[in-house]
C-alpha positions as CSV (number, residue, x, y, z in Angstrom):
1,X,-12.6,-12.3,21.1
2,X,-15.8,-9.7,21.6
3,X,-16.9,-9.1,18.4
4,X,-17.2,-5.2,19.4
5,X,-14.0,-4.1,20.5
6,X,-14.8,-1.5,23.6
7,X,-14.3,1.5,23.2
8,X,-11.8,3.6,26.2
9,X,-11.0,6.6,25.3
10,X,-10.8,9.1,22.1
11,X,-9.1,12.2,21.5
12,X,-7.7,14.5,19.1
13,X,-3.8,15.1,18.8
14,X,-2.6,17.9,17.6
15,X,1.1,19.4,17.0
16,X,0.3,22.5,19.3
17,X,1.1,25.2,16.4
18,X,-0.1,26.1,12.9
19,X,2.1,27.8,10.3
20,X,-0.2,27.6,7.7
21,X,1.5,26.0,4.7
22,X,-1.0,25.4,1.7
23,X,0.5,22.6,-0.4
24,X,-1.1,22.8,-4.0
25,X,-1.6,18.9,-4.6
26,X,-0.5,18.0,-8.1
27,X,-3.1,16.5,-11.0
28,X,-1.7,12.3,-9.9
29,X,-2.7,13.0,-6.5
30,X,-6.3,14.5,-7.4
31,X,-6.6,11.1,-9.4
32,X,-6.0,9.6,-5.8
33,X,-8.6,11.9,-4.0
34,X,-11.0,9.1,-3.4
35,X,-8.5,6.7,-2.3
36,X,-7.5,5.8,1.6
37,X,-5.1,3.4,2.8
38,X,-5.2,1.4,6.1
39,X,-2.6,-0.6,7.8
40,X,-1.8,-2.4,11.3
41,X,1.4,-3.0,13.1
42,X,1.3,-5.7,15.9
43,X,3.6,-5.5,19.0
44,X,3.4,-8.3,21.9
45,X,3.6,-5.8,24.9
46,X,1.6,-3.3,25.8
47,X,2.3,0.7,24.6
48,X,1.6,3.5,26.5
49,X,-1.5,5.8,24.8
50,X,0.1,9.3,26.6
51,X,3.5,8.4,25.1
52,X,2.5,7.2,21.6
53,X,0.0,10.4,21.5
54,X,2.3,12.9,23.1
55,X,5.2,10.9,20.5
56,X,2.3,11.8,17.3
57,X,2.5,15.5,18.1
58,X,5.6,15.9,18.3
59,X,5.6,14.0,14.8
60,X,2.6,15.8,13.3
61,X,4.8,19.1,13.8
62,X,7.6,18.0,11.4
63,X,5.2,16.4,9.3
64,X,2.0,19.0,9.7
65,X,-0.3,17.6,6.4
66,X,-1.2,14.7,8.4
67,X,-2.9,16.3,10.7
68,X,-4.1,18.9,8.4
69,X,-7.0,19.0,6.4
70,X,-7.9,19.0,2.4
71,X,-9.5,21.9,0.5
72,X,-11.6,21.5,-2.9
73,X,-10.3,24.9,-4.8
74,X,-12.6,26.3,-8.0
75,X,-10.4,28.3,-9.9
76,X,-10.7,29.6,-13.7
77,X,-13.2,26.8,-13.8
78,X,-11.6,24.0,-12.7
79,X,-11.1,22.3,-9.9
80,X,-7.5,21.2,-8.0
81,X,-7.2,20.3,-4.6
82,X,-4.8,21.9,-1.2
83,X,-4.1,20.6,2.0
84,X,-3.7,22.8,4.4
85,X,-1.4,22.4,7.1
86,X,-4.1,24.0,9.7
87,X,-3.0,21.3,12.4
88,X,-7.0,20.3,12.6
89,X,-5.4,16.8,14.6
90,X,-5.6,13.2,14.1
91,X,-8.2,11.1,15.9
92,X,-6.6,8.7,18.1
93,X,-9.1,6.1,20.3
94,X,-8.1,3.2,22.3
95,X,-9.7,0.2,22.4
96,X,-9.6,-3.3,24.4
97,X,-11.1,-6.5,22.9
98,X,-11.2,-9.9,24.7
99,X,-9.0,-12.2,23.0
100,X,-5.6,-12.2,21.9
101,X,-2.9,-11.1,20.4
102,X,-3.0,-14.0,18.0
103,X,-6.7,-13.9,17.3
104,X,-6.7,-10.0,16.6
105,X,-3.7,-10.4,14.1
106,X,-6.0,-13.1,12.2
107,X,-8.9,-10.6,11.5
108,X,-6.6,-8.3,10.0
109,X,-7.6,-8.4,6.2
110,X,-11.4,-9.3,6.9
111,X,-13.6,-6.9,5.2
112,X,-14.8,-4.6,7.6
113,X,-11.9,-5.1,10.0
114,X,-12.5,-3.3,13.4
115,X,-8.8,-3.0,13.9
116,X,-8.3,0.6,11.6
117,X,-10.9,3.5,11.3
118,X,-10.4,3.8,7.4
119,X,-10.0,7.4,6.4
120,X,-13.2,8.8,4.9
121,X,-11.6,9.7,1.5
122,X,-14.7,11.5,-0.4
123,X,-15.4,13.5,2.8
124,X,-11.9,14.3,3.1
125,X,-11.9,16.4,-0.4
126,X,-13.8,19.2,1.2
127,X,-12.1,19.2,4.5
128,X,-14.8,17.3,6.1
129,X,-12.7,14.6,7.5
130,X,-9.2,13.8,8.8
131,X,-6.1,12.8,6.3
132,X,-4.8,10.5,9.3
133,X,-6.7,8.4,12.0
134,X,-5.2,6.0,14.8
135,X,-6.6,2.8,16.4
136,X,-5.0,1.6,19.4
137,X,-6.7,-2.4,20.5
138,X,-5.2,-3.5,23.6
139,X,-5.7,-7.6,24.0
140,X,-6.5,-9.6,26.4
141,X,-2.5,-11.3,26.7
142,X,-1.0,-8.1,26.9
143,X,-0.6,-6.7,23.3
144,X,-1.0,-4.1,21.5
145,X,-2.8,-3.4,17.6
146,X,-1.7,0.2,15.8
147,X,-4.5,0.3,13.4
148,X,-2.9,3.7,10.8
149,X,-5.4,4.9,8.0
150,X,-4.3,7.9,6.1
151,X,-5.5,9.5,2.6
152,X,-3.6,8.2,-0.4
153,X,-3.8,12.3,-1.7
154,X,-1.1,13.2,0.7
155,X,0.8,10.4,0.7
156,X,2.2,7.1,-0.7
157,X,3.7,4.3,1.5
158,X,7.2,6.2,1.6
159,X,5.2,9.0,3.2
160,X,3.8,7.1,5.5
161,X,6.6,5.4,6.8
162,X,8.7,8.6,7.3
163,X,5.8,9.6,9.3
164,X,6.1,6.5,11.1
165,X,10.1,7.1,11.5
166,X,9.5,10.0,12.9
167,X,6.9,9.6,15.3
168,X,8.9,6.5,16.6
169,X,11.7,8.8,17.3
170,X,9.9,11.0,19.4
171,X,8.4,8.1,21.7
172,X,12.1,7.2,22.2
173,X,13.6,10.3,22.6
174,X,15.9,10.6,19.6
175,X,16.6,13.2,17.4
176,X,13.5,13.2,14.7
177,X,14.1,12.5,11.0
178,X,13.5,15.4,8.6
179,X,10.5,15.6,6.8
180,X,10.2,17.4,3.2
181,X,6.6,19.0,1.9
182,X,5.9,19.9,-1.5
183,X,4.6,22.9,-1.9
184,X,3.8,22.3,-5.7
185,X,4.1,19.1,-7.0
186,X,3.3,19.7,-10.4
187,X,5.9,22.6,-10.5
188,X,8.2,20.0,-8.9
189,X,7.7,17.0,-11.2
190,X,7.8,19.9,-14.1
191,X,11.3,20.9,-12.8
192,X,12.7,17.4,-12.2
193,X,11.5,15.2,-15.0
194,X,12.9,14.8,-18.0
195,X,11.7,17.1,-21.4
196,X,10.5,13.1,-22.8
197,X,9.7,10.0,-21.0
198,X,8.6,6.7,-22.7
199,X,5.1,8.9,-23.7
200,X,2.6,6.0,-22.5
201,X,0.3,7.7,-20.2
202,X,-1.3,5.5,-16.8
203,X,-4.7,6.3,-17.6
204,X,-7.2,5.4,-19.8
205,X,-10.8,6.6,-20.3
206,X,-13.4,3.7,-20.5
207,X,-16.1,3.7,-22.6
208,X,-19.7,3.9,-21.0
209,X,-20.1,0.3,-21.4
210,X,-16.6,-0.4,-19.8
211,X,-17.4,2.3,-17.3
212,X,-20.3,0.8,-16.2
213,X,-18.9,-3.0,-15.7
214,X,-15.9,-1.2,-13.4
215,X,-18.8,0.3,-11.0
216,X,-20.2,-2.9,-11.1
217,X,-17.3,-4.6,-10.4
218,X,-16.3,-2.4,-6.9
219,X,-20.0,-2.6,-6.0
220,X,-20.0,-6.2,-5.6
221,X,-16.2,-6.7,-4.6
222,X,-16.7,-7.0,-0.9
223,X,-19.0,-10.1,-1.6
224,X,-17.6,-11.7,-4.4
225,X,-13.7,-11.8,-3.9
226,X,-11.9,-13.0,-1.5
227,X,-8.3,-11.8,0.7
228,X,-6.2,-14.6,0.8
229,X,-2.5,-14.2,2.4
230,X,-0.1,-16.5,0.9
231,X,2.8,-17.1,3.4
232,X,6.6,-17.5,1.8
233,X,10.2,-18.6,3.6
234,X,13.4,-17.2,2.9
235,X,14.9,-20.7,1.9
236,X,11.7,-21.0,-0.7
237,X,12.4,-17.6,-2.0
238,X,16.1,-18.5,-2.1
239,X,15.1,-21.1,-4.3
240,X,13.3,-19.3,-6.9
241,X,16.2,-16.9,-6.9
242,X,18.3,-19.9,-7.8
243,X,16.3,-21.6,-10.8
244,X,15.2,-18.4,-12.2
245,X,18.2,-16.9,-12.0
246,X,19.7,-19.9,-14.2
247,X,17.2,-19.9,-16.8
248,X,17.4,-16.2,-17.0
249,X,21.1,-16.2,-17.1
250,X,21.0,-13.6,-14.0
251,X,21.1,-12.4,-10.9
252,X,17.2,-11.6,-10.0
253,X,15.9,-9.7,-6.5
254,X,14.0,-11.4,-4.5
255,X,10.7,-9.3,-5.4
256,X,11.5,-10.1,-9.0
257,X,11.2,-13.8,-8.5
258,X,8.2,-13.8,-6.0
259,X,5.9,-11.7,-8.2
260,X,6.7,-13.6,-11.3
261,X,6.1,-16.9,-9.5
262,X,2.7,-15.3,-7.6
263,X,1.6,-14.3,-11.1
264,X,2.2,-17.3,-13.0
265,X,1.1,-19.8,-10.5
266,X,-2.3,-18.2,-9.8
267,X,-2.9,-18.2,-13.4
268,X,-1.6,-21.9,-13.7
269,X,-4.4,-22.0,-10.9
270,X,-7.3,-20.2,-12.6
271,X,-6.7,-22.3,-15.8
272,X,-6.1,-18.9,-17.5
273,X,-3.5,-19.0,-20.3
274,X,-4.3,-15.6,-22.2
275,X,-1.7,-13.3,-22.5
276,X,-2.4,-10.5,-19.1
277,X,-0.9,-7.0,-17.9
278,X,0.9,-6.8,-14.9
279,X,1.9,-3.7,-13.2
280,X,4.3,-2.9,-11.0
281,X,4.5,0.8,-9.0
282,X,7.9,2.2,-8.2
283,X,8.7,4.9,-6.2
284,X,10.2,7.5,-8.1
285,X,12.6,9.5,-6.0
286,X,15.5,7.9,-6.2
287,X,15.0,7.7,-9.8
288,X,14.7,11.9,-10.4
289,X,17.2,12.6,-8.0
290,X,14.8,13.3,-5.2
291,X,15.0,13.3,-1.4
292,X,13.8,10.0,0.2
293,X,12.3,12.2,2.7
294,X,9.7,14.2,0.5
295,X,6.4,13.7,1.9
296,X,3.9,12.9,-1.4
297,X,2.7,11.0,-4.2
298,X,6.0,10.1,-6.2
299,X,4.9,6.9,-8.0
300,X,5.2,5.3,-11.5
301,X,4.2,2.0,-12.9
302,X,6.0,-0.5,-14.7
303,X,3.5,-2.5,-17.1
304,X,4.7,-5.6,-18.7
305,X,2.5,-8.3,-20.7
306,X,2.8,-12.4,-18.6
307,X,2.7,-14.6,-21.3
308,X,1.9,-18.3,-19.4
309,X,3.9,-19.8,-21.9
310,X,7.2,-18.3,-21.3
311,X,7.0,-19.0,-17.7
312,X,8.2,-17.4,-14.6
313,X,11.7,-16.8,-14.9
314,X,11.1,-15.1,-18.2
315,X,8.5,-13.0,-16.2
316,X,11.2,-12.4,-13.4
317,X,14.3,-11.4,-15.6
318,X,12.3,-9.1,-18.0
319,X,10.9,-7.3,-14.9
320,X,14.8,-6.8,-13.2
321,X,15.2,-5.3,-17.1
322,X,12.1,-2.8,-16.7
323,X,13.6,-1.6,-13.5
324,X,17.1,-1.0,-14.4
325,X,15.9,0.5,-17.5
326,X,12.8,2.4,-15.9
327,X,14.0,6.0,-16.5
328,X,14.4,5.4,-20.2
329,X,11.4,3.0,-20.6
330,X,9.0,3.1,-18.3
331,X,8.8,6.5,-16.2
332,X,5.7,8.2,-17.7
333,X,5.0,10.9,-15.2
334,X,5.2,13.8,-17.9
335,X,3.2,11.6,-20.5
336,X,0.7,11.2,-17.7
337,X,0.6,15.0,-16.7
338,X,-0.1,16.0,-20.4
339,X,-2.8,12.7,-20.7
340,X,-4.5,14.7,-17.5
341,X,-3.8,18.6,-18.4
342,X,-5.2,17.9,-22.0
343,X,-8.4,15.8,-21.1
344,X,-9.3,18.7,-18.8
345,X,-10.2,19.2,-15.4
346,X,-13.5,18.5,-16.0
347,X,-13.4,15.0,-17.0
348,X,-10.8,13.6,-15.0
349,X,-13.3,12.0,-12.8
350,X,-13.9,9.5,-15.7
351,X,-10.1,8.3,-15.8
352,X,-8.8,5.2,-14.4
353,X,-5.4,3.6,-14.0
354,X,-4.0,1.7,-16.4
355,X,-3.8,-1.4,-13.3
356,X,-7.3,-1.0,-12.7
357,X,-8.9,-3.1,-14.5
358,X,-10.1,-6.0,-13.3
359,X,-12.7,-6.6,-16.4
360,X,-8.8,-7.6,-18.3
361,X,-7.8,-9.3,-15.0
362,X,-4.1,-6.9,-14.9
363,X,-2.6,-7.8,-12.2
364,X,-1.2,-5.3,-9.7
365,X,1.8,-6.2,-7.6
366,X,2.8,-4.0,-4.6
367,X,6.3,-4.7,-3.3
368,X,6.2,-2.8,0.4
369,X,9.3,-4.7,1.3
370,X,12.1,-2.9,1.9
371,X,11.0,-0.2,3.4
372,X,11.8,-0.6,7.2
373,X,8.7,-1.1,9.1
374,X,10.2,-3.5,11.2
375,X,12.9,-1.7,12.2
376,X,10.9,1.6,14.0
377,X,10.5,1.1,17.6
378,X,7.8,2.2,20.3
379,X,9.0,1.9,24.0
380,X,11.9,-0.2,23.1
381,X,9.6,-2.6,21.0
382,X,9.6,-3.3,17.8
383,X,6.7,-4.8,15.9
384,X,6.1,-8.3,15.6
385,X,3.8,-8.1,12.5
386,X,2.4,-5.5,9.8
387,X,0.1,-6.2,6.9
388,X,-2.5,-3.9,5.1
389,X,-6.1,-4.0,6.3
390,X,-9.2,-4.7,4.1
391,X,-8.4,-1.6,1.4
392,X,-9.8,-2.8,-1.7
393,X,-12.2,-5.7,-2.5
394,X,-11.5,-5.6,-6.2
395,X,-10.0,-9.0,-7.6
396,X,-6.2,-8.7,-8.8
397,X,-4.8,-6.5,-6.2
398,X,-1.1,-7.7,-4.5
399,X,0.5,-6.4,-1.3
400,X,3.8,-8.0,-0.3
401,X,5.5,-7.4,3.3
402,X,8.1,-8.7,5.4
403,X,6.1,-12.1,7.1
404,X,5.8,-12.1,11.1
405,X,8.6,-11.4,12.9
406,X,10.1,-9.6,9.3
407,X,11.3,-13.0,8.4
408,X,10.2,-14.5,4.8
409,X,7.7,-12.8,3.1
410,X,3.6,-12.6,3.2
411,X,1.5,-11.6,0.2
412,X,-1.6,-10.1,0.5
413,X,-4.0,-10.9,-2.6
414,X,-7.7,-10.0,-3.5
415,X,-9.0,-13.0,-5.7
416,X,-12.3,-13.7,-7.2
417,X,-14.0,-16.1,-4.8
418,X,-14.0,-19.5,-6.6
419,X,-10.2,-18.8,-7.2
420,X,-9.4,-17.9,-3.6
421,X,-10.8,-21.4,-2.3
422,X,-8.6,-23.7,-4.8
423,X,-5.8,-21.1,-3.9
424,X,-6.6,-22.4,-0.6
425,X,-7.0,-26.1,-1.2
426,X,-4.1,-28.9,-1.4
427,X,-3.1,-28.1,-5.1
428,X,-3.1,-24.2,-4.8
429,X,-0.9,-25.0,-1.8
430,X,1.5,-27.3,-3.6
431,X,1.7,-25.6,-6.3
432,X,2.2,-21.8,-4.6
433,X,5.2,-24.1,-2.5
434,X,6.6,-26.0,-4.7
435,X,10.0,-24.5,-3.7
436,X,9.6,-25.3,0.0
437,X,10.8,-28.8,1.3
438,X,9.9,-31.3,4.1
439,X,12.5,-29.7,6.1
440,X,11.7,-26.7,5.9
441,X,10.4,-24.8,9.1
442,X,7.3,-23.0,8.6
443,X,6.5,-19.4,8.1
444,X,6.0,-17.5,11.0
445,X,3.3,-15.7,9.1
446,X,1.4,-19.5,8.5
447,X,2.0,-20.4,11.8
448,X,0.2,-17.5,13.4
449,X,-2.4,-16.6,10.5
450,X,-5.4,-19.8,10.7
451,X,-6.2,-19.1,7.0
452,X,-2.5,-18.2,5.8
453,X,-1.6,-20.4,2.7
């Protein structure tokens, strides 16, 4: 493959219309302001640029903040951010690189990736950049790369893949999903959340000190940790469901038992045995009685101590407890909004999230599973593989998806470097597999990715 993808054409898609909505983003997303996200779907034909563009308008109309743009606001002293719905467009460029399908799909985590054009967060808060970018790579054998990169302020993954629902709907010509904006989120979470939640808040302030090891810590990422995808089968995850399901005395989900087993074994691997955080976000909706088509940021965390002793199926049942119990015991959205209102807007630039914090190697594990990105369709096809792109080089960072062909499942995983190469070597391999067998038949996912474990 050419190492620089060649450029074909660019443009600028917009919906055609303006109505001029102003959403006032809430005090979590401000805390996500500097944040981007950046994803690629895979399909093995080629897709039509005029379609999937003309598709995208039709898309950006029923969901107009993507193509909008973010406004810093300065009012009684403080700062709060709005996006407007202006219909300002979404860059959209087309690429063609050399090699193959196959080849292009391996260089999808490597830092730097030319497969996405990663939303310019910062430059985004003053509605000097787009909230939602496209990358088309066409390759050599035929197929196709959808390189999305949209700004986590307006959006979490839901949001994103209600976008995605309904721009596939407009390539194909079917009636387009609804999409819900917020026009206050704080005023909604105020209306919708209960008078008490468990009263933890998801931030912290570090201390100088602390604060200057984190900067530390994201200015060296990109060279001292390491994106390792860790391939999984359904019979290996059928397994785990089975023995940890008879220690527990349970019936455990299949994300339960993967992140428990991901968590204990790379800390089996690192030789670590102290007692760690993990945390867990969970989309909210369902959980306030909300509509699973409101655009936004509607996330809370479930944090829970991994104790190496108790091992994995401990770790598994007492996470299917924190989200049965979540409303009761974990949802903190209130105790976060007071954490943020009475800290002031002036100093909310110094807070971090309670799962960042790589100093006390917490663990965060992202279950996108579920969600139904294999099941959109562009021109009749459907893809073949999505993963996230290079977002964050900090160390302790999880992504789970469907593996290729949504079959299985393939975790995504920033390590520190010296960790990511035993991951990689025949014992991190045994042990991440010890619930596959001889017979077995291979990941898709491991079969197509080189450096797949």
């Amino acid at each position: 493959m050419t190492i620089w993808p060649q450029l074909r054409s660019s443009r600028i898609v917009r919906a055609g219309r303006a109505d001029g909505r102003v959403l006032r983003l809430g005090i979590m997303d401000t805390m996500l302001a500097d944040l981007s996200v950046s994803v690629v779907l895979c399909f093995e034909g080629a897709l039509d640029e005029d379609r999937l563009a003309a598709g995208l308008a039709l898309a950006l109309d029923r969901a107009p903040v993507f193509g909008g743009r973010l406004r810093t606001v300065r009012q009684a002293g403080a700062e709060r951010l709005e996006a407007h719905c202006d219909d300002s467009g979404v860059p959209l460029e087309v690429y063609t690189v050399d090699g193959t399908l196959a080849e292009a799909i391996g260089r999808v985590t490597a830092a730097g990736t030319d497969l996405v054009d990663p939303v310019d967060a910062r430059a985004a808060r003053t509605g000097g950049a787009p909230l939602f970018t496209v990358r088309i790579t066409r390759t050599a054998d035929g197929g196709t790369l959808l390189g999305c990169s949209w700004h986590h302020a307006v959006g979490d993954l839901s949001s994103f893949v209600l976008l995605l629902r309904i721009w596939s709907a407009a390539v194909e010509g079917e009636p387009l999903p609804e999409a819900e904006l917020v026009d206050d989120q704080d005023a909604l979470l105020n209306a919708v959340l209960p008078a008490e939640d468990c009263g933890r808040p998801g931030f912290r302030v570090p201390s100088p000190g602390q604060a200057e090891l984190l900067a530390r810590e994201v200015a060296v990422g990109p060279r001292a940790n390491r994106t390792v995808q860790i391939a999984f089968g359904d019979a290996e995850i059928a397994r785990m469901r089975e023995e940890f399901g008879a220690v527990a005395g349970r019936r455990l989900s299949a994300g339960d038992v993967l992140c428990a087993h991901l968590v204990s074994t790379l800390r089996d691997l690192d030789g670590d045995r102290a007692e760690r955080m993990l945390t867990v976000p969970v989309n909210v909706r369902r959980w306030l009685g909300l509509s699973p088509d409101l655009l936004g940021n509607l996330l809370s965390e479930v944090h829970l101590p991994q104790r190496p002793a108790d091992g994995p199926a401990v770790l598994a049942a007492e996470l299917r407890t924190a989200v049965e119990e979540f409303p009761t015991a974990h949802l903190n959205l209130r105790a976060n909004l007071g954490f943020l209102a009475a800290l002031g807007p002036g100093r909310l630039a110094e807070c971090v999230p309670l799962g960042f914090d790589p100093q006390a190697r917490r663990f965060s594990f992202s279950n996108w599973s579920g969600f139904g990105v294999y099941r959109v369709s562009f021109q009749g096809q459907r893809p073949v593989f999505f993963s996230p792109a290079a977002n964050y080089p900090i160390p302790w960072v999880c992504w789970t998806v469907e593996g290729y062909r949504g079959e299985g499942f393939l975790s995504t995983v920033v390590l520190p470097a010296r960790l990511a190469a035993r991951v990689r070597g025949a014992d991190g391999r045994a042990a991440l597999h010890r619930f596959r067998t001889a017979t077995d038949p291979l990941p898709g996912s491991a079969a197509l990715l080189p450096k797949a474990v």
